[in-house]
N, C-alpha and C positions, 0 to 999 in steps of 0.2 A: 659293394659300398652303398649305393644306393636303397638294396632292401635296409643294410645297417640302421640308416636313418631314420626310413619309415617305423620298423618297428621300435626303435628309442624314440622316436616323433610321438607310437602310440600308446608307448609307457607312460611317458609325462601328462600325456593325455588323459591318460586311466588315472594318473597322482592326481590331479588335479578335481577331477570329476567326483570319486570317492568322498572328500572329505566335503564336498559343497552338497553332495545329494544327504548328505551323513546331518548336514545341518539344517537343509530343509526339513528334513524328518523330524529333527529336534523343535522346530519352530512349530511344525502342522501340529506332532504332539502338544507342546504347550500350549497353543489357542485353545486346541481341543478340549486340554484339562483346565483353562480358563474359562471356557463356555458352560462344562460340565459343573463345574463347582459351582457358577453364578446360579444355574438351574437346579443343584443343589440347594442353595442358600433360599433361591425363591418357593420354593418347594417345602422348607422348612417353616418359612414365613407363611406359606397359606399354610398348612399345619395347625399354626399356634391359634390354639382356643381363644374366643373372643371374652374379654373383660368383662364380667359380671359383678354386681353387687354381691359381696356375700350374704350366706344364709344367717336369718339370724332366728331365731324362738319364739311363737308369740309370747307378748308377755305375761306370767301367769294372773291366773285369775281364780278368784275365792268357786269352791262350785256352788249351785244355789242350795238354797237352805230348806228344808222341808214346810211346806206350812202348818202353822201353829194348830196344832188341834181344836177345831172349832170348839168340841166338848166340853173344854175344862171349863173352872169356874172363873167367874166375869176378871177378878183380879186376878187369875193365876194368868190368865190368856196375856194380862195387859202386861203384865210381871215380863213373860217370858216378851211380848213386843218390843216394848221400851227397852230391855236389854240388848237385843237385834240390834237398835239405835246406838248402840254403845255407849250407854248410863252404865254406872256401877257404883254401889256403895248410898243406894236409897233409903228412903227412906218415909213413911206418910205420915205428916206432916197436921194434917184436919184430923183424920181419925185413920183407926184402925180396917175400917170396911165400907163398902158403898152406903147399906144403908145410914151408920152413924154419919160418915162423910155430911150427904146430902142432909141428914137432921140438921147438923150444925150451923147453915146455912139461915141465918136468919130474914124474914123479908121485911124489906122497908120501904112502906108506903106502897106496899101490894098484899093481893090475898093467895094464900098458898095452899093449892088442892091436891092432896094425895092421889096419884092416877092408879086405875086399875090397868096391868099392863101384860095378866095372862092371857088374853088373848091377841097380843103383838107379837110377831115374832123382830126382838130386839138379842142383844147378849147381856144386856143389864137389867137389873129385877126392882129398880125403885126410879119413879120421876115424879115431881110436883109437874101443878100448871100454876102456873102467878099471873093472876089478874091484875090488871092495873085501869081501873073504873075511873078513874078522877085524880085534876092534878092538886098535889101539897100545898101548893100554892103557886101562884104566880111567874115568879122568876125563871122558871124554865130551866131550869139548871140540870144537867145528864145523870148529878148523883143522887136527885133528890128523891128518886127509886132505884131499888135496891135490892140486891140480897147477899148476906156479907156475914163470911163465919173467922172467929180467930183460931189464929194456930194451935197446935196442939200447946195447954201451957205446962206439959212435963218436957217440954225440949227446949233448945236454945237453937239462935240462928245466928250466925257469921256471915256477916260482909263476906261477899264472891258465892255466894251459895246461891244454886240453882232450883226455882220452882219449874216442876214440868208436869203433863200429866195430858188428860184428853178428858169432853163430856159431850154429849148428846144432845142438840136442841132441833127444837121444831116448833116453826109458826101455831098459834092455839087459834087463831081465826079471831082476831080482836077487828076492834074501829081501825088500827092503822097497824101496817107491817110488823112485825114482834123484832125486836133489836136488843143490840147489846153488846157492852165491852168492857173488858176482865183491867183490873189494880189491883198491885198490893197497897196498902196503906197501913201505916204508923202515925204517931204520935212523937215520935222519936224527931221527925222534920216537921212538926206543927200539921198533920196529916195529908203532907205533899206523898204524890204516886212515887213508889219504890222502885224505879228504874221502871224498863221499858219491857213489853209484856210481848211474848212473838206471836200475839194475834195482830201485830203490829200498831197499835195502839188507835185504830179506825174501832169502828160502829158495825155490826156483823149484821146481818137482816138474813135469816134462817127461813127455807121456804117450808113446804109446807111439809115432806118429809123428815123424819128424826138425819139429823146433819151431823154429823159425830167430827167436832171439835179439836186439833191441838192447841196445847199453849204453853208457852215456857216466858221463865222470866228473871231478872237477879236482883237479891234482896241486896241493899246498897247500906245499911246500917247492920252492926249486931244489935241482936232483940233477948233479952234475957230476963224471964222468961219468951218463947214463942209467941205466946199469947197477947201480949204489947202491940203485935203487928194483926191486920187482917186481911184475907183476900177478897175481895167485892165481884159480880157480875153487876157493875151497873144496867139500869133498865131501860136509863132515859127517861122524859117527860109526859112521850104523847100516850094517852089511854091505848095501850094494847094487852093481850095475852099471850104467853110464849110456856113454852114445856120445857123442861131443865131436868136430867135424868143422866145415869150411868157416870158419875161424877169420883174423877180417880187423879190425887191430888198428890204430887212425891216432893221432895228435898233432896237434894243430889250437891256433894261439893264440888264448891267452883276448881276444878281442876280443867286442866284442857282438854280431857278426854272426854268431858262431859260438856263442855262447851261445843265439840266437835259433834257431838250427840244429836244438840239440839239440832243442827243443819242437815241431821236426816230425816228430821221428824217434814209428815206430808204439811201443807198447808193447804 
């Protein structure tokens, strides 16, 4: 009787035991696979690439342009320049070529000396020197020397239309500094200046090398004929001498692409 007991004492014992060891298993497992997963998850987290800016293209850009062949001739050079600048649809305006250009140029209240200039090395092939010995009189007034040619009078000119071009000046070794500042002028306003000139409308004092010149400017009346209107280098009052050469004179319409133009030209 007594063994009866013990061994149904250690049946129950054994029921007992089983399903409780059977649950801790089930618990140690699941921390386990709760530790594992978190070390998982952390482990995923350093993984993940760090946040960068994306790539982007530089942005593109023109490539550079070959330089102008120094060889050609003085207008072909300037031709192919000025276009660089983004002019289009010119057109000259004074004359047809340097030298008529500069002929037409007439001086006022100065004397005008044909330079010899083959033994310069320059790119243009005609300069005067304009002496200016003595004043016209009195008043002192900036236009009362001069040299001042009119437009071509087989064209016509429109209001927005743009004068641009370039010339060459150099100090001639006078009594005081050589100076000078570019107008158009009409008759159309009682001969008030025709808007404003991009040598920006100052007094230029050129030293004693050839200084190669831009200017641009907008004719503010139509002129019909051309000829009506003219373009000036004033010279100012005081007795000096200055060199005025390589003179390349265009008409360009006022459009915005040539307006845009003029803001690449050097100053």
């Amino acid at each position: 009787m007594k063994m009866f007991l013990r061994i149904t004492a250690l049946l129950l014992f054994v029921a007992m035991i089983v399903p409780m060891a059977a649950a801790c298993a089930e618990k140690e497992d699941s921390g386990t696979t709760t530790e594992a997963s978190g070390t998982t998850t952390a482990a995923a987290e350093d993984k993940t690439d760090p946040v960068t800016d994306p790539v982007t293209d530089p942005p593109p850009t023109d490539p550079p342009l070959d330089p102008i062949d120094p060889s050609l001739p003085y207008y072909e050079y300037l031709n192919e320049e000025f276009r660089r600048f983004g002019f289009v649809d010119g057109d000259l305006i004074v004359a047809d070529s340097e030298e008529a250009t500069l002929s037409k140029f007439i001086p006022k209240g100065c004397t005008a000396i044909a330079l010899d200039l083959s033994g310069e090395d320059v790119p243009f092939g005609f300069a005067n020197r304009y002496e200016i010995a003595s004043l016209p009189n009195p008043e002192n007034e900036f236009w009362q020397i001069a040299i001042e040619a009119k437009f071509d009078e087989s064209k016509t000119i429109t209001t927005g239309d743009i004068l641009a071009g370039c010339v060459y000046v150099r100090d001639a070794g006078g009594e005081n500094p050589a100076h000078f500042y570019t107008a158009i002028k009409t008759p159309t306003d009682n001969w008030g200046s025709e808007g404003s000139m991009g040598v920006h409308d100052y007094v230029l004092e050129p030293g004693e090398g050839w200084q190669k010149i831009y200017f641009y400017g907008e004719f503010v009346n139509d002129e019909n004929p051309a000829s009506t209107a003219m373009f000036n280098f004033f010279l100012g009052y005081d007795p000096h001498n200055i060199e005025i050469g390589g003179l390349y004179v265009m008409r360009y319409p006022g459009t915005d692409e040539n307006f845009k133009a003029t803001m690449k030209m050097p100053y």
